[in-house]
C-alpha positions, 0 to 999 in steps of 0.5 A, a space after each residue: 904367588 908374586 911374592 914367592 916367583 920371579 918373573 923372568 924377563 930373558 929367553 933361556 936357553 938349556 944345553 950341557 952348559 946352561 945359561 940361566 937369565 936375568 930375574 925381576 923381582 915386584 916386592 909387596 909394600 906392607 904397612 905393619 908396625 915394627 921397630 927398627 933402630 934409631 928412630 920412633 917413640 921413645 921411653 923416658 928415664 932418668 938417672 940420680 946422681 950415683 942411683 937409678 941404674 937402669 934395669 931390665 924392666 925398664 927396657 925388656 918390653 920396649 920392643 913389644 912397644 916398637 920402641 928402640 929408643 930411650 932418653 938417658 937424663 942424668 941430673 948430677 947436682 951433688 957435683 955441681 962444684 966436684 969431680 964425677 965419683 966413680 960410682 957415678 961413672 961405673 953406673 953409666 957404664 952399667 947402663 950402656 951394658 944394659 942398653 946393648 943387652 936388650 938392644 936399644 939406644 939412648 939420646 944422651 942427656 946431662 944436667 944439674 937442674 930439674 926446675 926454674 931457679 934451681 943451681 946448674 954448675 958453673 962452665 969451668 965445671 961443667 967442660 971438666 965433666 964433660 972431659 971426664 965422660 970422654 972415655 965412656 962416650 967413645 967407648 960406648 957410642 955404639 948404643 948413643 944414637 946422639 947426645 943433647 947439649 944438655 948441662 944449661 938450666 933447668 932439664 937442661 934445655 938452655 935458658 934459667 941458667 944460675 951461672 950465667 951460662 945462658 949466652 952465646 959464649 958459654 953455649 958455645 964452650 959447651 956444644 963444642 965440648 961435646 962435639 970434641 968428646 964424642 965420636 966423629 961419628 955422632 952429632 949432638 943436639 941444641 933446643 932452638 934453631 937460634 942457638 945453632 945459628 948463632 953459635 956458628 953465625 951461620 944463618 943457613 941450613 945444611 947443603 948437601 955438600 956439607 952434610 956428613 963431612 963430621 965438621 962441627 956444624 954438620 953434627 949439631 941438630 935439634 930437639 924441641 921439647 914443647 912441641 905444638 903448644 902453640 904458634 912459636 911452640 913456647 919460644 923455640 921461634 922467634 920468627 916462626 916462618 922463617 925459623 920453620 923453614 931453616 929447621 925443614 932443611 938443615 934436619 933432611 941431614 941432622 935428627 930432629 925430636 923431642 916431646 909436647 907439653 900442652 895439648 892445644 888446637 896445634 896438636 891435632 892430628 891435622 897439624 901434627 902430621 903437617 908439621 911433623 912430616 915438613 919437619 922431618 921428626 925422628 923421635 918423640 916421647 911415649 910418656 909426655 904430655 899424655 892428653 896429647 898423646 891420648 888425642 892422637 891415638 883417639 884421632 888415628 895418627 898415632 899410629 901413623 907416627 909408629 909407622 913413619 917417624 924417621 925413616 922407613 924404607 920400602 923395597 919396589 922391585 929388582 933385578 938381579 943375574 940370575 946365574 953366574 960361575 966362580 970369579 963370575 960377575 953377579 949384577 945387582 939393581 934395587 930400587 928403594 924408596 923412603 916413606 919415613 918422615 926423615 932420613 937415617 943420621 948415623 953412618 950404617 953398612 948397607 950389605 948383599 948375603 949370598 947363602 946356602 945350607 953350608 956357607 955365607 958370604 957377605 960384600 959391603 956396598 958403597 951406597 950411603 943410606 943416609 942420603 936415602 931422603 925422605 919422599 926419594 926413591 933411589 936405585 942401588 946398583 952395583 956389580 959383584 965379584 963371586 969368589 974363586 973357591 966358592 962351591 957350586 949350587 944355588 945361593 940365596 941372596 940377600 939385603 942387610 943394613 946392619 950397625 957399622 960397629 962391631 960390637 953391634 953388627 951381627 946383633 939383629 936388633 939394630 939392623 933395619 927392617 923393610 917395610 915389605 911383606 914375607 922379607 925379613 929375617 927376625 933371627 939374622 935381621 937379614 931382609 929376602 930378596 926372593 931370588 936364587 943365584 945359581 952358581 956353577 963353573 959351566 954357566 956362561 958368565 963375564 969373569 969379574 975384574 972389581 974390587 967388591 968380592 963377596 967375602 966368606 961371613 964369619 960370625 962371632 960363636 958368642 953371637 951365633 949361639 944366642 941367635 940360637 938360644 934367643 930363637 923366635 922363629 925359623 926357617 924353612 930349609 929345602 932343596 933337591 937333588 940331583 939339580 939339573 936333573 933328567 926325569 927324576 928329583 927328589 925334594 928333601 926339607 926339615 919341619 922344626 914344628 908339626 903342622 899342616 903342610 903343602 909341598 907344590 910345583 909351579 912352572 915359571 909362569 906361576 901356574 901350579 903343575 903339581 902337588 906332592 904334599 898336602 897333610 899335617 907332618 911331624 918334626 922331622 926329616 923328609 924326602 919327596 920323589 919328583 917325577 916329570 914324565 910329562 913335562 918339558 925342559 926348563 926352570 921349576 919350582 918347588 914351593 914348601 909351606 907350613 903354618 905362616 911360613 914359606 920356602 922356595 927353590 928352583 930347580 932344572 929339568 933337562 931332557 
């Protein structure tokens, strides 16, 4: 019943105008697996010059996975002296469709090499490459979560070069080719610490005064893909103390990730959850090295690694005002922690809904939840303006932390999901405040004079129609009228399935005071008579369950 009731912490007071208190909400951790964008195991798959496109097989059943995340390895060696071809590029753009259609990203990858002493392009080549692919990284980047500074030898992972491009000044020429086709907004990522260090002499991790200002430095990370192999991991250190403190703090602001390649005593699951968790992993490949893998789900942490890897936020608790007037001021805190192993690394709009039956509003926050760190817990405070010409009546409040780009920002599957019971919203990617404002122009209320007003949500038809189609749940919708009322309410919802349902009514202290309704109903329309002969002025309940799903309302008896 704590998840369902607020608990109030100020005296109300009932009169013809009506003042309604502040609520405090507790919100129940949970420890289940879900996807959530940008971050987890991810699946394997490569292009081959001009074939391979993906297809819907290779990422329908991702999120049945939890998995958000593919690498995207293009190996283009037929051009490795020659212009991309348009059926090149036309098969990239085909994938970047595919990949929003089924709501994933990728970590980008390019090279001309699948093994040691087999030819990479020469540099002059490989930047012409990169200038060609400018136009579909900025077109596409919505579905990039980062791009690897492929290219370079073998996998493209920086050494084995037949073009002499493994030094500095080649590795240089390119990471910054690729920094300068991308968008700001995406960082790219280099296979050791050194070549980061050296490319920018700069033997320093990020500070938090640099991260996120999309300067060069700031945008270049890390993959490591011989990770546990052994004390150095195969030479991605060259002196590993040190190398391992600089990467445990430059990645609390760049992504991290990459796969294992050798099962040894360092990967088991003791050390990879120290190591992971000191260095901040997002990301890892489901597909290598199996025996490792295996290992883990044999031990228990590969579970452990569903969960946590990147970041994973939890709702503690909040407080919120309870009533307020049109023009009115409606006061906000949240306190949210992260028990991910690493922190967000794209920029993403953090977002308060107010909604009823007829309409949404939407008002974005000024918080950066990027700077939520792994281990913090933080406050979200903020206070908001209701417009003018909203409609009285009780409005639900809730939290969405949606993609910044538009062509991906009312799609639910890159939103994130809390790690709390009962909260999230699958159809809207909406995350449950359990709170209900109460919106009237009698309720007393200081006029707010800000600049953060909610706004009226208008979704794309395109999209409000394959949320529709696409359904996979619903929600319970009820409500009562009149509301204040004297003596009499009635209590009206709509069941979208047959099932056993219950109806109850709770006074504010959680105890239940009566139950309208305990029978199995049909689909349909019902209305239910409430009558409160024997009970006091003050704020009720009415509590709608039906199978696993739940709905709340408050209403107020004044006598």
């Amino acid at each position: 019943m704590n998840r369902i009731l607020n608990t109030f912490i100020c005296l109300i007071s009932f009169s013809l105008n009506v003042t309604f208190a502040q609520s405090e909400v507790t919100y129940l951790p949970s420890d289940a697996k879900f996807p959530n964008p940008e971050r987890g195991f991810y699946t394997h798959t490569e292009g081959w010059n001009d074939a391979g496109a993906l297809t819907a097989s290779q990422l329908s059943g991702l999120k049945s996975k939890n998995q958000t995340l593919i690498l995207r390895l293009y190996y283009i060696p037929k051009w490795r002296n020659a212009d991309l071809p348009s059926t090149f590029l036309n098969m990239l753009q085909k994938d970047f469709n595919t990949m929003r259609q089924y709501g994933v990203k990728c970590i980008l990858r390019f090279a001309y090499s699948n093994a040691i002493g087999t030819a990479d392009a020469p540099l002059s080549v490989v930047l012409n490459h990169l200038e060609q692919l400018k136009p579909y990284l900025q077109a596409n980047y919505d579905v990039i979560a980062f791009m690897q500074a492929g290219f370079i030898g073998a996998w493209g992972e920086w050494h084995s070069s037949t073009n002499n491009l493994d030094n500095t000044s080649s590795r240089s020429a390119i990471l910054k080719k690729i920094l300068e086709v991308l968008p700001p907004e995406r960082m790219a990522q280099v296979r050791t610490p050194y070549f980061k260090q050296s490319i920018f002499n700069n033997y320093n991790p990020l500070t938090e005064e640099q991260a996120f200002t999309q300067t060069e430095f700031s945008r270049t990370g890390h993959h490591n893909d011989c990770f546990l192999a052994s004390e150095d991991d195969y030479g991605t250190y060259q002196d590993t103390t040190k190398d391992k403190t600089y990467i445990s703090l430059d990645t609390r602001f760049v992504p991290i990730g990459g796969e294992t390649c050798n099962p040894t005593t360092y990967s088991e699951c003791v050390n990879a959850i120290y190591q992971v968790q000191r260095l901040h992993w997002t990301y890892v490949n489901s597909n290598y090295h199996q025996t490792v893998l295996g290992n883990w789900q044999k031990s228990g942490c590969y579970d452990e690694f569903v969960k946590k890897l990147g970041y994973r936020f939890e709702l503690i608790d909040g407080q919120f005002t309870d009533s307020t007037k049109p023009n009115g001021t409606l006061s906000v805190k949240l306190k949210i922690r992260n028990i991910g192993y690493a922190s967000l690394y794209n920029p993403r709009d953090v977002e308060m809904i107010l909604r009823n039956e007829a309409d949404t509003f939407f008002v974005k926050l000024d918080t950066d939840p990027r700077l939520i760190m792994s281990g913090d817990t933080v406050e979200i405070t903020a206070d908001l303006g209701i417009p003018s010409t909203i409609n009285d009546g009780n409005y639900e409040l809730l939290l969405n932390l949606p993609d910044l780009l538009s062509s991906i920002h009312y799609n639910p599957a890159y939103s994130i999901r809390l790690a709390n019971m009962d909260l999230w919203e699958q159809v809207t990617g909406y995350n449950k405040l359990n709170v209900m404002v109460n919106i009237n122009q009698n309720n007393s209320s200081p006029d707010y004079t800000g600049i953060k007003v909610f706004e009226p949500l208008t979704i794309p038809t395109s999209v409000e129609d394959e949320r529709k189609s696409n359904r996979l749940d619903y929600k319970l919708k009820v409500s009562n009228y009149p509301n204040p009322f004297n003596n009499e309410t009635k209590i009206v919802y709509n069941l979208d399935r047959a099932g056993d349902a219950t109806l109850k009514i709770y006074n504010m202290l959680g105890q239940e005071i009566q139950t309208l309704v305990n029978e199995t109903q049909d689909i349909g329309e019902y209305e239910v008579d409430f009558s409160t002969d024997n009970l006091s002025s003050g704020i009720y309940f009415y509590v709608l369950k039906i199978k696993s799903q739940v709905a709340t309302g408050k209403m107020i008896l004044l006598k």
